[in-house]
KOLGU-4560 file (N, C-alpha, C; in nm, 3 decimals, padded with zeros to 5 digits):
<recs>
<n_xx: 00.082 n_yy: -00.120 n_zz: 00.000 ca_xx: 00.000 ca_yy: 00.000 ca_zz: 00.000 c_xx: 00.087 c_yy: 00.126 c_zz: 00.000 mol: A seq: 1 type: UNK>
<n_xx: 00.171 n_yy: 00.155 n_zz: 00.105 ca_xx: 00.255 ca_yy: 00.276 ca_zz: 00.097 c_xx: 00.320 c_yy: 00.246 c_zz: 00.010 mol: A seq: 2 type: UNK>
<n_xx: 00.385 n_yy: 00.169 n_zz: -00.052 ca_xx: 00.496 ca_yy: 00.160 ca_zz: -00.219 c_xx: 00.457 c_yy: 00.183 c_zz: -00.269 mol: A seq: 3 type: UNK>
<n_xx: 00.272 n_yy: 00.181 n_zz: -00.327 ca_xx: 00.176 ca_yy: 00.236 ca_zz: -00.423 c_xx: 00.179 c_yy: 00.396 c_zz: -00.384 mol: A seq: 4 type: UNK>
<n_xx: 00.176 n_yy: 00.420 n_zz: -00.309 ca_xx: 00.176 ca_yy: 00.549 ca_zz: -00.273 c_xx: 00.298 c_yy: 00.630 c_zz: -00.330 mol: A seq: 5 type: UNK>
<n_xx: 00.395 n_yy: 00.562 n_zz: -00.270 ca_xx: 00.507 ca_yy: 00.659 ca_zz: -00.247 c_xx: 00.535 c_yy: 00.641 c_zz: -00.465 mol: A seq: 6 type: UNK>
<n_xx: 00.494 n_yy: 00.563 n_zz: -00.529 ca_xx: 00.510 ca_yy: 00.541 ca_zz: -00.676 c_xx: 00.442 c_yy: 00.681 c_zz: -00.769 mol: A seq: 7 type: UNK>
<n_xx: 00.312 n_yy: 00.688 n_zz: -00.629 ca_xx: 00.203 ca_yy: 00.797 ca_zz: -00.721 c_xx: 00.279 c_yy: 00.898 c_zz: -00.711 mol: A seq: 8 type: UNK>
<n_xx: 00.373 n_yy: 00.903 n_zz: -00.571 ca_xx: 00.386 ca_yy: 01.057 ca_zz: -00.566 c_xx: 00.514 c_yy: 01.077 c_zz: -00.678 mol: A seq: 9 type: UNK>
<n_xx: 00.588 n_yy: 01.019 n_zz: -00.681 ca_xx: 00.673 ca_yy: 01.034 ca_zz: -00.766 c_xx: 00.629 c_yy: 01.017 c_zz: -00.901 mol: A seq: 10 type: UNK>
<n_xx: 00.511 n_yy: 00.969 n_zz: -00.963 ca_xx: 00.474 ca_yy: 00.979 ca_zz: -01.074 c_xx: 00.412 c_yy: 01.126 c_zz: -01.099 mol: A seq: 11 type: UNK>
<n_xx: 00.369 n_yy: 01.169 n_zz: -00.988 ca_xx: 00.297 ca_yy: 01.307 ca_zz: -00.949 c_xx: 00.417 c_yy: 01.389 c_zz: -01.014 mol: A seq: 12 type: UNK>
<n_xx: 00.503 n_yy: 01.392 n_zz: -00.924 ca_xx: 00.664 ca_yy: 01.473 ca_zz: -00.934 c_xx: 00.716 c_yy: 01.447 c_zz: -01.074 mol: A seq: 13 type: UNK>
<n_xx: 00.721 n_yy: 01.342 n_zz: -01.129 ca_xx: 00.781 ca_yy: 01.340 ca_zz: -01.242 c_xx: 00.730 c_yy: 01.423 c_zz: -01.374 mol: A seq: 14 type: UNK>
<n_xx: 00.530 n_yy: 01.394 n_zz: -01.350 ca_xx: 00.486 ca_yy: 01.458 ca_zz: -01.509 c_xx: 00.463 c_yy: 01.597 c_zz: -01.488 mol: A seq: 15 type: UNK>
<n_xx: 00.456 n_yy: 01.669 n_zz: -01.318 ca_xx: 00.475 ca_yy: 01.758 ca_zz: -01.331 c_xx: 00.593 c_yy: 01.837 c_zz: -01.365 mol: A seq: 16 type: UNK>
<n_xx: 00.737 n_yy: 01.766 n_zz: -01.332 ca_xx: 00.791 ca_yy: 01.815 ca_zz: -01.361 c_xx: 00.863 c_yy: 01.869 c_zz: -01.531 mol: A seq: 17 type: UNK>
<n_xx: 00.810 n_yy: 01.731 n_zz: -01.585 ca_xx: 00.795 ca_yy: 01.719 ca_zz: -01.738 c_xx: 00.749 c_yy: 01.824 c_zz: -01.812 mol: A seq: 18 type: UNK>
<n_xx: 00.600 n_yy: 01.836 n_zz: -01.737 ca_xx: 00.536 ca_yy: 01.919 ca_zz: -01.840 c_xx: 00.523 c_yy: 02.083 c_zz: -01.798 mol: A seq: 19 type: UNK>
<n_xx: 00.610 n_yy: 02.095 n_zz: -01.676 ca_xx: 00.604 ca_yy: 02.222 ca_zz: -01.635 c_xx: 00.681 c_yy: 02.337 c_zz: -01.758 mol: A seq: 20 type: UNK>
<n_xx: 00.805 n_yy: 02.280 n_zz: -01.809 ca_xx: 00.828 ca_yy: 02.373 ca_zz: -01.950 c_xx: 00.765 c_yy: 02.397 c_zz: -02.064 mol: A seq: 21 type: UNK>
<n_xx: 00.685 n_yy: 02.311 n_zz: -02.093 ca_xx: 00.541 ca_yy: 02.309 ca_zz: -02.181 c_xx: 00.431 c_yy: 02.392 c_zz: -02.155 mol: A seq: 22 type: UNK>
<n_xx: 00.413 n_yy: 02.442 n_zz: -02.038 ca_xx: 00.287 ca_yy: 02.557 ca_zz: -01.978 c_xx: 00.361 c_yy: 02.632 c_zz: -01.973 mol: A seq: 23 type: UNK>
<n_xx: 00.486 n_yy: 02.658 n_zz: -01.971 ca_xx: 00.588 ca_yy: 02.804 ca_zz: -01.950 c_xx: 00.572 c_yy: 02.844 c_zz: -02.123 mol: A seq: 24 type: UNK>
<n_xx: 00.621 n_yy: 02.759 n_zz: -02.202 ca_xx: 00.584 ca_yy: 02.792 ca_zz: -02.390 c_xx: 00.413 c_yy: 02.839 c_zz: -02.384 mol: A seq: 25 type: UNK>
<n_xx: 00.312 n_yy: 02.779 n_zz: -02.335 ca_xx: 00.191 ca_yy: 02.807 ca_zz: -02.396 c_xx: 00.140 c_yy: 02.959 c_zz: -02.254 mol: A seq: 26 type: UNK>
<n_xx: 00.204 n_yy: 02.938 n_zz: -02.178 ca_xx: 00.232 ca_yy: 03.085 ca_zz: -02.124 c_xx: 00.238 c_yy: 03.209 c_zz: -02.195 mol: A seq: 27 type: UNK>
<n_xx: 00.355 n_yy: 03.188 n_zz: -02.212 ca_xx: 00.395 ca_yy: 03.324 ca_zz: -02.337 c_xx: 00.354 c_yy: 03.310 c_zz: -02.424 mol: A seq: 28 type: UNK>
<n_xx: 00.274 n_yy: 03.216 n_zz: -02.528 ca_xx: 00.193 ca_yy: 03.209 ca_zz: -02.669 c_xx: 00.082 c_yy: 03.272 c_zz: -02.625 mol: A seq: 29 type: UNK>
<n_xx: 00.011 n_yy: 03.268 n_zz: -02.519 ca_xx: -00.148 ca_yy: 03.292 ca_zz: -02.498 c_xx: -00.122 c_yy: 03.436 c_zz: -02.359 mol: A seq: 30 type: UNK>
<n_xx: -00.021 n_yy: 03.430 n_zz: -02.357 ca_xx: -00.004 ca_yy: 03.620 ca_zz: -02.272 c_xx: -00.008 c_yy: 03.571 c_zz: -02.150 mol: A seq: 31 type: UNK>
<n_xx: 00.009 n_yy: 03.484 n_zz: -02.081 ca_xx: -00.061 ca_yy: 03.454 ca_zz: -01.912 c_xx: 00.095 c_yy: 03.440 c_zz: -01.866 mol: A seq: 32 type: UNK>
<n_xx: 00.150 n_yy: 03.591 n_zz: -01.842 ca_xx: 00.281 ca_yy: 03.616 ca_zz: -01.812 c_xx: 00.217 c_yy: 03.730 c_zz: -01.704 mol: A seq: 33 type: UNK>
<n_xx: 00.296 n_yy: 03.745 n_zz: -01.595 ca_xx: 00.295 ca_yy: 03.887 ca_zz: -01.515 c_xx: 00.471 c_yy: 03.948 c_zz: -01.551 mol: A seq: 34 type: UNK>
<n_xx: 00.467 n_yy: 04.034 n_zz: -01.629 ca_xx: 00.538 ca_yy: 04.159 ca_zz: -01.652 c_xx: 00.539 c_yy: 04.292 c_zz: -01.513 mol: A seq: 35 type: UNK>
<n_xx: 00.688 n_yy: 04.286 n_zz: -01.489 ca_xx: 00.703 ca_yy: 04.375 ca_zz: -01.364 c_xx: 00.673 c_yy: 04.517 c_zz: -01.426 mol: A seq: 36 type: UNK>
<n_xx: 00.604 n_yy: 04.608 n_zz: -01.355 ca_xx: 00.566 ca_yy: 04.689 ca_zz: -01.433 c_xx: 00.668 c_yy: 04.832 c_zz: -01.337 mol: A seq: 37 type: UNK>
<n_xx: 00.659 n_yy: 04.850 n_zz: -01.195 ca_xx: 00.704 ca_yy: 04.888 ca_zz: -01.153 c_xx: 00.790 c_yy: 04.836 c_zz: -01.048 mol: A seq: 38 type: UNK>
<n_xx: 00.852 n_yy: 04.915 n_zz: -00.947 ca_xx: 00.940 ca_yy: 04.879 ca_zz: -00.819 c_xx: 00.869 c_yy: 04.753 c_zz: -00.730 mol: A seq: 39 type: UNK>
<n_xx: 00.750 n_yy: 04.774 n_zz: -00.697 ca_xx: 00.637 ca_yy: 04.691 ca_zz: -00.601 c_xx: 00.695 c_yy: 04.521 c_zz: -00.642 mol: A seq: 40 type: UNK>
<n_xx: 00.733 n_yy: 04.493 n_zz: -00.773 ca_xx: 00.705 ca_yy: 04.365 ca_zz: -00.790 c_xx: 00.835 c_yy: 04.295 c_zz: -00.760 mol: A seq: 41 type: UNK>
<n_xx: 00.809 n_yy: 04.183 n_zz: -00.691 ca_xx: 00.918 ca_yy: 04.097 ca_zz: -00.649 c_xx: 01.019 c_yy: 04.068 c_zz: -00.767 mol: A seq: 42 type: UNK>
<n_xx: 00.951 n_yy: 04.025 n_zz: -00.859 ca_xx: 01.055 ca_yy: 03.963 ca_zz: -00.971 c_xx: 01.102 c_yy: 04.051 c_zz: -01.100 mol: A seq: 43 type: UNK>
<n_xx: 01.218 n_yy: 04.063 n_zz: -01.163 ca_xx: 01.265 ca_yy: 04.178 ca_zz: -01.235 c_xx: 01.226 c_yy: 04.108 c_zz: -01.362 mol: A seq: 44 type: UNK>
<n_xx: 01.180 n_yy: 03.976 n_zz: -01.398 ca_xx: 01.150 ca_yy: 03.966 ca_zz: -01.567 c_xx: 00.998 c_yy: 03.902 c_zz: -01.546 mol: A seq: 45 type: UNK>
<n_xx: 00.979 n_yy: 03.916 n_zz: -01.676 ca_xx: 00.844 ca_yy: 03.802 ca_zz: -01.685 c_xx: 00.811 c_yy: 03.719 c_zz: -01.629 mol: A seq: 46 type: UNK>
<n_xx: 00.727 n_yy: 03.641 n_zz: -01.571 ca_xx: 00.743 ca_yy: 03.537 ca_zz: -01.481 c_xx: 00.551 c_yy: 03.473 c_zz: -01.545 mol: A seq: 47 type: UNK>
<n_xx: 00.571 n_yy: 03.356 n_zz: -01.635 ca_xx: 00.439 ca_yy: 03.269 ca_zz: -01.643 c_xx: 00.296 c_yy: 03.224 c_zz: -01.478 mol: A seq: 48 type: UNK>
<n_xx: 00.191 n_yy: 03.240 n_zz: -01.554 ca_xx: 00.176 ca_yy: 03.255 ca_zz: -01.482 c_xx: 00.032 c_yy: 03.102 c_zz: -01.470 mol: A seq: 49 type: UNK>
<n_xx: 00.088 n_yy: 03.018 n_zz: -01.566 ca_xx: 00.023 ca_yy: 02.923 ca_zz: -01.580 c_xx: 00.071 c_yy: 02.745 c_zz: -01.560 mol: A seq: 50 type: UNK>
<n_xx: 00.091 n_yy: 02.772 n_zz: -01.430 ca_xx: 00.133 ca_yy: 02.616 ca_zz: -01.377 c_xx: 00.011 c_yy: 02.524 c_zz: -01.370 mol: A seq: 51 type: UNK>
<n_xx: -00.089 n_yy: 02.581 n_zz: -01.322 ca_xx: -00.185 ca_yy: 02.455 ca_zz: -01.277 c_xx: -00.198 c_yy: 02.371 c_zz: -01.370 mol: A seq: 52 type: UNK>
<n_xx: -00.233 n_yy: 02.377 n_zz: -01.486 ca_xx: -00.239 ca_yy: 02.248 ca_zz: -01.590 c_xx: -00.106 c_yy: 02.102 c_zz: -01.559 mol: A seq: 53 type: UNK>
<n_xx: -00.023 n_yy: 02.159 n_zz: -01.542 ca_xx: 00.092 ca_yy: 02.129 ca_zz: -01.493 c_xx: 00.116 c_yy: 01.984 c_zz: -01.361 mol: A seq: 54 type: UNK>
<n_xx: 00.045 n_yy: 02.091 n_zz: -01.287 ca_xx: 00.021 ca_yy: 02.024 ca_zz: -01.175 c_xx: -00.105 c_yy: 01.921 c_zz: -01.153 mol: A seq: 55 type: UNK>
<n_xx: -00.214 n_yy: 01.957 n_zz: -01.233 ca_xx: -00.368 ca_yy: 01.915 ca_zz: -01.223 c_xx: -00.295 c_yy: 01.741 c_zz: -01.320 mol: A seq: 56 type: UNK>
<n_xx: -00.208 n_yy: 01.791 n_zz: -01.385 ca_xx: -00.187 ca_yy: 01.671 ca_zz: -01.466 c_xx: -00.119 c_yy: 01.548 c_zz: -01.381 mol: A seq: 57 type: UNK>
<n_xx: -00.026 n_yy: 01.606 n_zz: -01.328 ca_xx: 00.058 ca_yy: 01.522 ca_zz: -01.219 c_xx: -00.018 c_yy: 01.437 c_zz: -01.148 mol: A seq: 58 type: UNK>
<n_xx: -00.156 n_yy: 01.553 n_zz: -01.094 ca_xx: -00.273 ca_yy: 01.480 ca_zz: -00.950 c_xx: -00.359 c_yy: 01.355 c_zz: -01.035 mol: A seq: 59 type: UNK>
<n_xx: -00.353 n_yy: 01.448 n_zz: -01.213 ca_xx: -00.450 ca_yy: 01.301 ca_zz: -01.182 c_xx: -00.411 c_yy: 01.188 c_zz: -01.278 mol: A seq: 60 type: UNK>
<n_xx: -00.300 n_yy: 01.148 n_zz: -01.328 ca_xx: -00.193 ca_yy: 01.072 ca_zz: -01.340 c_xx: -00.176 c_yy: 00.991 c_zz: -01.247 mol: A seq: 61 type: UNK>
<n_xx: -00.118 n_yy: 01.034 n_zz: -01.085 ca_xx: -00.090 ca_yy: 00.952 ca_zz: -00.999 c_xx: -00.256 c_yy: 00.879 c_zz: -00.947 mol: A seq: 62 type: UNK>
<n_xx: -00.349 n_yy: 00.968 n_zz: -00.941 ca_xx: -00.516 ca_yy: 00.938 ca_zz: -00.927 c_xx: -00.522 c_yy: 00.808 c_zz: -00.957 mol: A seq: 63 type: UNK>
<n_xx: -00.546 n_yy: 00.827 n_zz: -01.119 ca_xx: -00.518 ca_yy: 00.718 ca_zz: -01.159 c_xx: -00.437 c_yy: 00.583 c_zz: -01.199 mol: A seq: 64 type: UNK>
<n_xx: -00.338 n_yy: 00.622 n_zz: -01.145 ca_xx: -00.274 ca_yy: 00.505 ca_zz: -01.087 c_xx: -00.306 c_yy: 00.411 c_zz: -01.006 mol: A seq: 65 type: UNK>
<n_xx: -00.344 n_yy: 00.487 n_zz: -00.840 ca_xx: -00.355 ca_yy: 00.477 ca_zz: -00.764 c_xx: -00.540 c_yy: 00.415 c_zz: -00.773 mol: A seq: 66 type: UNK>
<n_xx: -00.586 n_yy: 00.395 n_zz: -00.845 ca_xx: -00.778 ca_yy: 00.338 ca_zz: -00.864 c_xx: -00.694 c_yy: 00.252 c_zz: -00.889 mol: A seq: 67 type: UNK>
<n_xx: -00.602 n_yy: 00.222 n_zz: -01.042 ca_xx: -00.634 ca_yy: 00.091 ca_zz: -01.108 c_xx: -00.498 c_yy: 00.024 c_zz: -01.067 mol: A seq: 68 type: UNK>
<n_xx: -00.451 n_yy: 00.030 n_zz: -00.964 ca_xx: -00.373 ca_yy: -00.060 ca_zz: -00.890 c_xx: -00.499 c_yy: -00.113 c_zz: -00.758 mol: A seq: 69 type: UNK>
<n_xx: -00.514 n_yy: 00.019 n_zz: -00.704 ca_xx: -00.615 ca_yy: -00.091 ca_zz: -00.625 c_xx: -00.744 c_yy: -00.156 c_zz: -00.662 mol: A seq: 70 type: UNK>
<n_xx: -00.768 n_yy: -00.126 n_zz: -00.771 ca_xx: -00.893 ca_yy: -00.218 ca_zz: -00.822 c_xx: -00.807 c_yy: -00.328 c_zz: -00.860 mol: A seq: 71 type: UNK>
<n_xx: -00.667 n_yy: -00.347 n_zz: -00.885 ca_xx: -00.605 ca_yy: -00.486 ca_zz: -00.944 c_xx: -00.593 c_yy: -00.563 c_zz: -00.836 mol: A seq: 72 type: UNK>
<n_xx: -00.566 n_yy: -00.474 n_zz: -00.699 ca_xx: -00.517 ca_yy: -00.533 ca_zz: -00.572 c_xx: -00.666 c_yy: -00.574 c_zz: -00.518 mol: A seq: 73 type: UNK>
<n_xx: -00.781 n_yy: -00.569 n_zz: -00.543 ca_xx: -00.882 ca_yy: -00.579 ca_zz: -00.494 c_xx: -00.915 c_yy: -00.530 c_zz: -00.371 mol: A seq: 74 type: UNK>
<n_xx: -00.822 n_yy: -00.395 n_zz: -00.342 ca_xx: -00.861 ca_yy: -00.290 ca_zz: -00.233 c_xx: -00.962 c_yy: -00.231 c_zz: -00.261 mol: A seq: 75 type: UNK>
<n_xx: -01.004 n_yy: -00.186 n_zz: -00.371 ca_xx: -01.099 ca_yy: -00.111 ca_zz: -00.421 c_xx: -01.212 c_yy: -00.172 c_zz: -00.515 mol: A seq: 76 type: UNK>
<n_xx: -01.343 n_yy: -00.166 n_zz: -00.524 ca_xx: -01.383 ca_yy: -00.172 ca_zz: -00.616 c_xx: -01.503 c_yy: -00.113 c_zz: -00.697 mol: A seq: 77 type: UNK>
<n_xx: -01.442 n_yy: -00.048 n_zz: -00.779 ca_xx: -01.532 ca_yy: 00.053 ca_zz: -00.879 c_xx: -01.644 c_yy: -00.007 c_zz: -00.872 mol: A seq: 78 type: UNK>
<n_xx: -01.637 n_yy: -00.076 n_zz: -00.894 ca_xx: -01.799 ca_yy: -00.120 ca_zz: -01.009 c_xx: -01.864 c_yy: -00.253 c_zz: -00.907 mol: A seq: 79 type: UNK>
<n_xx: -01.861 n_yy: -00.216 n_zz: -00.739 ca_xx: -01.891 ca_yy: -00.320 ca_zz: -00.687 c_xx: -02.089 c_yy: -00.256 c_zz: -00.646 mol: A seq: 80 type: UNK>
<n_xx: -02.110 n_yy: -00.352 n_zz: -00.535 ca_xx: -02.226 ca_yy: -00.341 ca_zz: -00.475 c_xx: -02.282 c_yy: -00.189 c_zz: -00.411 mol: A seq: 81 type: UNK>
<n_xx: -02.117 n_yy: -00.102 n_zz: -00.348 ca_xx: -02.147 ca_yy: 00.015 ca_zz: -00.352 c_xx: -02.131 c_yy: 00.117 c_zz: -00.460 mol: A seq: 82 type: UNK>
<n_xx: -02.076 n_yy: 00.085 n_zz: -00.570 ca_xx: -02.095 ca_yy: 00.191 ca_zz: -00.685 c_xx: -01.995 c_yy: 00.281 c_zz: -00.667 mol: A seq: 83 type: UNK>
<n_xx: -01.848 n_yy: 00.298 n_zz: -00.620 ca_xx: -01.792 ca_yy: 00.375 ca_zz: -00.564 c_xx: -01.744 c_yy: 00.525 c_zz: -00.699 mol: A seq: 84 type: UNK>
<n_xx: -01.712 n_yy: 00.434 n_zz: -00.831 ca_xx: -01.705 ca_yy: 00.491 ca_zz: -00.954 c_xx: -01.823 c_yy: 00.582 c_zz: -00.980 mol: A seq: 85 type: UNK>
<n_xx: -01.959 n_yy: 00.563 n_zz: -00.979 ca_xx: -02.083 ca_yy: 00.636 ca_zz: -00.959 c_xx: -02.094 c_yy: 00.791 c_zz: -00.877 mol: A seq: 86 type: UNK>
<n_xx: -02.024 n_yy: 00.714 n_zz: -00.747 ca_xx: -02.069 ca_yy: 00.793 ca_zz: -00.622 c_xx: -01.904 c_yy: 00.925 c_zz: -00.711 mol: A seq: 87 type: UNK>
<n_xx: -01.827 n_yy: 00.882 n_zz: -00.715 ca_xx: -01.708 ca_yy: 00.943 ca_zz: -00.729 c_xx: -01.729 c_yy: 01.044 c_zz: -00.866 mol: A seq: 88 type: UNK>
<n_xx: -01.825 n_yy: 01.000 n_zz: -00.948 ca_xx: -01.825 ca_yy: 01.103 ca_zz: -01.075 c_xx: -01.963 c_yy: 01.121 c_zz: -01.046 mol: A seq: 89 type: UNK>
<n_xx: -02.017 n_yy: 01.155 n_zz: -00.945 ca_xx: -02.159 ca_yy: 01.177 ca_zz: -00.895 c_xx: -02.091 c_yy: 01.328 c_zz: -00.853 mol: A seq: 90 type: UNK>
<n_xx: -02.009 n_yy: 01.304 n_zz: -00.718 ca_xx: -01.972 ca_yy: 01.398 ca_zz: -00.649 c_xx: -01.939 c_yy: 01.494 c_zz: -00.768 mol: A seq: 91 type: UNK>
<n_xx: -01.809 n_yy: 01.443 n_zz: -00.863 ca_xx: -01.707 ca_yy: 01.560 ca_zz: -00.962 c_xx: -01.826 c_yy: 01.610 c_zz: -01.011 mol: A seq: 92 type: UNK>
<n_xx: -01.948 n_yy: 01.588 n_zz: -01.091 ca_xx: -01.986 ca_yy: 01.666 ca_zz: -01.161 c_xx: -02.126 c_yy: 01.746 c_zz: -01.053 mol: A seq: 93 type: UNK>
<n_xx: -02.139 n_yy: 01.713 n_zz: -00.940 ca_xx: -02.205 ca_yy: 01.796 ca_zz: -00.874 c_xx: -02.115 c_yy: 01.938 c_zz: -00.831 mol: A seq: 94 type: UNK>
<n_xx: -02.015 n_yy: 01.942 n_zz: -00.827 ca_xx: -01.931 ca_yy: 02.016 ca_zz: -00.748 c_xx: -01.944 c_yy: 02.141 c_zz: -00.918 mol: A seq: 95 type: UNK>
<n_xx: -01.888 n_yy: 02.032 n_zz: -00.989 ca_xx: -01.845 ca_yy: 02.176 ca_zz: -01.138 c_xx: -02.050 c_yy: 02.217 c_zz: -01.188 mol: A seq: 96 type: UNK>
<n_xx: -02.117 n_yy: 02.191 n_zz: -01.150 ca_xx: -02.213 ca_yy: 02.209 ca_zz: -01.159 c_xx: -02.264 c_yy: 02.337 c_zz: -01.063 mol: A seq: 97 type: UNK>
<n_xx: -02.219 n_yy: 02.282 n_zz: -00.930 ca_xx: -02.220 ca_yy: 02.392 ca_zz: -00.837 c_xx: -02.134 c_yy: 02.554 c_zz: -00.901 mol: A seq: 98 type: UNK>
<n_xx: -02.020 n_yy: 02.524 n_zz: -00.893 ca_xx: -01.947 ca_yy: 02.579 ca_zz: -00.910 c_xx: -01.961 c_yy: 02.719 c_zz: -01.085 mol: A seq: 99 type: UNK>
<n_xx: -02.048 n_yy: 02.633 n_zz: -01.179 ca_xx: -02.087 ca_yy: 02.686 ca_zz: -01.290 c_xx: -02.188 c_yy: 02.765 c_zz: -01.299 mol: A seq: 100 type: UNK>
<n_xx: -02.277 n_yy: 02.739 n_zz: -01.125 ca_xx: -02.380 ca_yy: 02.759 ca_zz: -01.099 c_xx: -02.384 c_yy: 02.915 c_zz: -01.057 mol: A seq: 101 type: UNK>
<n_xx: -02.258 n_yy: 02.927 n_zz: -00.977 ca_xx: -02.216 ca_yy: 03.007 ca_zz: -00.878 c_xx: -02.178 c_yy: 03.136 c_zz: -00.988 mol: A seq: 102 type: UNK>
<n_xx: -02.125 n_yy: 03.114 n_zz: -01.100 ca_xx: -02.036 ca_yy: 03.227 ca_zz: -01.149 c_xx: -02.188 c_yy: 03.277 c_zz: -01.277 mol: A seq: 103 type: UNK>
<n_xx: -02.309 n_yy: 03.208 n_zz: -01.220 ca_xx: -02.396 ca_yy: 03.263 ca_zz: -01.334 c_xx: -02.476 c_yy: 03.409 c_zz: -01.314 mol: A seq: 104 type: UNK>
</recs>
C-alpha cells in the first residue's frame, strides 16, 4: 500500500515536472505572463503565470494510478455493490455544476 503510494507521488513529481516547461511555452503564446511593471514587484522579468495544468496533470496521473492498482489489488472496487465509480463522478460533476452555478 505505501509503495503504491510513495510510486504515485513520484509519478505526481515526475509529469509535473515534465510538463512544467510546456505551460511556460503556452504561457507566453497565450499572454498569461505577469510583466514587472514597476518597483512593487518581487521579480525583475516576466514570470508565467500558468502552472496549474501542470500540476492538475501530475494529481491526476498519480489518481489514476492509484484506482487501477487498487482495483487490481482488490482494495478497491469501482464497479462493486457500492458503486464507488458512480458515487465518485456523482460527487465531480455535482461540485463543477455547483461551481458553474455560482459564477452565473
Amino acid at each position: 500500500m505505501w509503495g503504491d503510494v510513495a510510486i504515485a507521488f513520484l509519478l505526481a513529481f515526475i509529469v509535473t515536472f515534465m510538463a512544467t516547461p510546456y505551460t511556460i511555452k503556452i504561457a507566453h503564446k497565450i499572454g498569461a505572463v505577469d510583466v514587472p511593471k514597476d518597483e512593487r514587484r518581487m521579480h525583475k522579468k516576466a514570470m508565467p503565470k500558468f502552472g496549474g495544468p501542470a500540476v492538475i496533470a501530475g494529481f491526476l496521473v498519480a489518481v489514476i494510478y492509484l484506482l487501477i492498482v487498487m482495483s487490481m489489488e482488490n482494495t478497491i472496487n469501482l464497479f462493486d455493490a457500492d458503486q464507488y465509480g458512480k458515487k465518485l463522478l456523482g460527487m465531480l460533476l455535482r461540485n463543477y455544476n455547483n461551481r458553474n452555478s455560482m459564477h452565473s
